[in-house]
N, C-alpha and C positions, 0 to 999 in steps of 0.2 A: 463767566456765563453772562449771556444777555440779560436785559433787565424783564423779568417776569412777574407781571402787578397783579392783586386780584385772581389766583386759579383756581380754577373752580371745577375738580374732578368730573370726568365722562363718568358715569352710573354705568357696572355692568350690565350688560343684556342678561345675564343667570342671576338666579337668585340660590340661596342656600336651604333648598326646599322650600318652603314658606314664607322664609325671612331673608332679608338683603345681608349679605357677606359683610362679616365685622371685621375688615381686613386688618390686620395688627402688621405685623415683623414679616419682610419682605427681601428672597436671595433670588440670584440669578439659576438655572440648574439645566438650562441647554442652551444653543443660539438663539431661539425666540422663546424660551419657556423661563416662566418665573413661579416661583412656590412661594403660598404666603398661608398666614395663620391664621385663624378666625377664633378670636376671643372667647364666642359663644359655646363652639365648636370643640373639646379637646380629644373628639377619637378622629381627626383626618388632617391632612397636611392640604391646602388645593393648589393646582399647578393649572395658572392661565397660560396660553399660547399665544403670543400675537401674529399678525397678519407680518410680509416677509419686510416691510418697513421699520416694523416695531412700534409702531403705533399704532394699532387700534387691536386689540384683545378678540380674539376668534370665537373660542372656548375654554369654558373651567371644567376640571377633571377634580375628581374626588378623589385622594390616596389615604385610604384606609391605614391606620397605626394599629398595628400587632402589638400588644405587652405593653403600652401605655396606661395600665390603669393606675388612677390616683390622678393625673394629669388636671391639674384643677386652674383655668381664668388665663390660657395661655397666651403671651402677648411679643415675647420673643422668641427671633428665630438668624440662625448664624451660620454659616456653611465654612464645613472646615474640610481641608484636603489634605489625606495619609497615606503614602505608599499608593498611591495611584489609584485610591477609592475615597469616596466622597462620603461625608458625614455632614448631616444637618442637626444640630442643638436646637431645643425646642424650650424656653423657660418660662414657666407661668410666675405672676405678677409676684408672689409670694405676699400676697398683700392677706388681712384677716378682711371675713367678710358674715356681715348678719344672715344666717340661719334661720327661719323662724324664731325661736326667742335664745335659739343658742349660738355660737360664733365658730366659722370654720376656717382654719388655717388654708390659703391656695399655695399648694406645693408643687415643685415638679423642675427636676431639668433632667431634661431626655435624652437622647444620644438615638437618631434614627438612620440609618443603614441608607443610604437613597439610590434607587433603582430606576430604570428607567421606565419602568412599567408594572403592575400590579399594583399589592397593598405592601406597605412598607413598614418595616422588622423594628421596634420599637424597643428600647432600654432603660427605664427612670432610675436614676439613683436616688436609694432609700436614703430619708434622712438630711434630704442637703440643704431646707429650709433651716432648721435646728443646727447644723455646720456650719451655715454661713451665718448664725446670730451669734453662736459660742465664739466664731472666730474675729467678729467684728462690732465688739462692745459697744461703739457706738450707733448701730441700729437697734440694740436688744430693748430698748424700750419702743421704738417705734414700732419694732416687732408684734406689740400689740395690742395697739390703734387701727380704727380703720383710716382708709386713705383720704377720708376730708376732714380726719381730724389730726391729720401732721403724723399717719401711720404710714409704713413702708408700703413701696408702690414701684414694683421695676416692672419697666415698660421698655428699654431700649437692652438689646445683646448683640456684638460683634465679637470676632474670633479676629486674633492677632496672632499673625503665625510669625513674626519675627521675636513677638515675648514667648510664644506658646502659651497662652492666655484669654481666656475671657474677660470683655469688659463688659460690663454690665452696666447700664445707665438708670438712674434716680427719678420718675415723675415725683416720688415723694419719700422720705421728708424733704423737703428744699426749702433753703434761707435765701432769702434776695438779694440780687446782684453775682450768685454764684449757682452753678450745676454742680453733680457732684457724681462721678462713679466709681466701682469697685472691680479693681483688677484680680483675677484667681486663677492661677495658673492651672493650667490642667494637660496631664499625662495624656492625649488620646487612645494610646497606644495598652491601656492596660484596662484591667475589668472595670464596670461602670460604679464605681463606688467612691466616697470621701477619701478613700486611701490615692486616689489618683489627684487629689487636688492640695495643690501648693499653698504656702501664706498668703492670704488677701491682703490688697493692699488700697485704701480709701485713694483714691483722688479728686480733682476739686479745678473749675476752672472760671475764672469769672468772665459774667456777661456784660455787654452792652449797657447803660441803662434802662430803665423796664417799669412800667406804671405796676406793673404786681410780680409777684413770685412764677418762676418759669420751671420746668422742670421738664427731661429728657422723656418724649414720647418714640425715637427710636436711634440706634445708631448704625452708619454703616461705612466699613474701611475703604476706601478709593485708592483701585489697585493702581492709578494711576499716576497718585500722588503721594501713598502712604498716607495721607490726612484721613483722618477722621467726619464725618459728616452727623453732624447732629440735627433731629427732628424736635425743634421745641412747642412746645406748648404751654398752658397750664398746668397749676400741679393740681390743685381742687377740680372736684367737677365741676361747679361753677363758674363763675365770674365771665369777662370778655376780652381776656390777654387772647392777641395775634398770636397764631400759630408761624413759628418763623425756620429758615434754614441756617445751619451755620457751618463752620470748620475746625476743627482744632486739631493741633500737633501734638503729639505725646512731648512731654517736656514744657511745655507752653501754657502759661496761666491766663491765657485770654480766648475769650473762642469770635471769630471773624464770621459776623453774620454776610451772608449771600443776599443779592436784589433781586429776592422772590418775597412777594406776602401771596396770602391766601386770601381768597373769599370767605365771607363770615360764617358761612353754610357749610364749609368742608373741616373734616375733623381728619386730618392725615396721620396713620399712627405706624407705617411704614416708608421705609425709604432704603434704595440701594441705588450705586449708578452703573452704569455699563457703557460697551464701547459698542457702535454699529458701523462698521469701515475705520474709518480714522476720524469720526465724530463719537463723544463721548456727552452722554444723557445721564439724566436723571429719572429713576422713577418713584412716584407717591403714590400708596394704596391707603385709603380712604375708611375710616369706622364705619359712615355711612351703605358701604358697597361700590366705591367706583376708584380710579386710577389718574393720574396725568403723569406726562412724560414730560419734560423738560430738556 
């Protein structure tokens, strides 16, 4: 990839009624259509169309989620293809979060039906916060922290159809010098329940050197390459660690950052790539509400 300095996402022209699009976890789901999540947002999926270049965004469409309740801070989002029908996973942060003076668990991974038109047929499976702390000891104290106190914080999910797995990527807890995600295999093929999910498995990949702690803000598979494409960030809300891109290979304990930085101003917490002719892009959807294609 070219060298890309400083990007600074295009602002949609839509907004999400009132408020600018929290764009989170971001798939491909036609020739120019893209569907992405909105943080704020957990009863809709939204599906931008861009112009026939694929650069510049036309319109956002609302897709209603049927049977998603509970759906709570969702920030992942993974497109999986079975028997000639598509399925989109939908995972919220599973992060704990203040209440008024009491604390709630953000739960949810979804399983939604994707059609090409209407509101779309939603499935949560019960339980799979509490699944996935029972099965991997070492998050169950993280489990219940909030996320700028070193508590669990997933923000990146990608579907691996050669594991039949989900990987699910860490903004928090993260140690320095290293990312860290959690592979879970999963049955698609059967009801939406814990009984459909395999042994989790930690993984862990070291980065670059890093003036602070980094942690995965989204991930997304490159059918291209097989490689992996990591969205970094910070893991705290604060501080001023660069938002950066990288790659990594399953098997691989190093992730290879890409020469793209960001401007100070864009908070990127989606990314997928796609092909238009025999040129193959990148795209970034933005916390703020906006996009850049690469």
């Amino acid at each position: 990839m070219a060298q890309r300095k400083n990007v600074k996402p295009t602002p949609f022209r839509e907004r999400n009624g009132k408020n600018p699009f929290n764009a989170s976890g971001v798939v491909r789901t036609g020739s120019r259509r893209f569907t992405f999540v909105d943080n704020k947002d957990p009863t809709a999926l939204f599906e931008m169309t861009f112009d026939a270049d694929v650069e510049t965004v036309d319109r956002i469409r609302r897709r209603r989620l049927t049977g998603a309740d509970g759906l709570g801070d969702p920030e992942g989002l993974a497109r999986a293809d079975l028997d000639g029908g598509t399925f989109l996973i939908v995972s919220s942060s599973l992060s704990v979060a203040e209440a008024g003076r009491r604390y709630r668990s953000n739960d949810g991974l979804v399983r939604v039906r994707y059609l090409p038109d209407g509101d779309l047929p939603a499935e949560p499976m019960a339980g799979f916060r509490d699944w996935l702390l029972a099965h991997v000891p070492a998050l169950a104290a993280a489990g219940r922290l909030e996320p700028d106190a070193g508590g669990l914080n997933i923000e990146g999910l990608a579907w691996d159809a050669h594991a039949g797995a989900l990987l699910f990527g860490l903004r928090g807890p993260a140690v320095p010098g290293r990312v860290t995600m959690v592979q879970v295999p999963v049955d698609l093929g059967r009801n939406w329940t814990t009984a459909a999910l395999g042994t989790p498995v930690l993984l862990s990949a070291r980065l670059p050197p890093w003036a602070e702690v980094q942690g995965i803000r989204d991930i997304s598979r490159d059918a291209r390459t097989g490689a992996f494409l990591l969205l970094l960030g910070r893991s705290a809300s604060h501080g001023e660690v660069p938002f950066r891109l990288g790659t990594w290979n399953r098997g691989d304990d190093e992730v290879r950052l890409l020469d793209v930085t960001f401007h100070r101003s864009a908070k990127p917490e989606g990314v997928t790539t796609f092909a238009v002719g025999d040129e193959w892009k990148i795209l970034v959807v933005d916390d703020e509400g906006g996009y850049a294609v690469l």
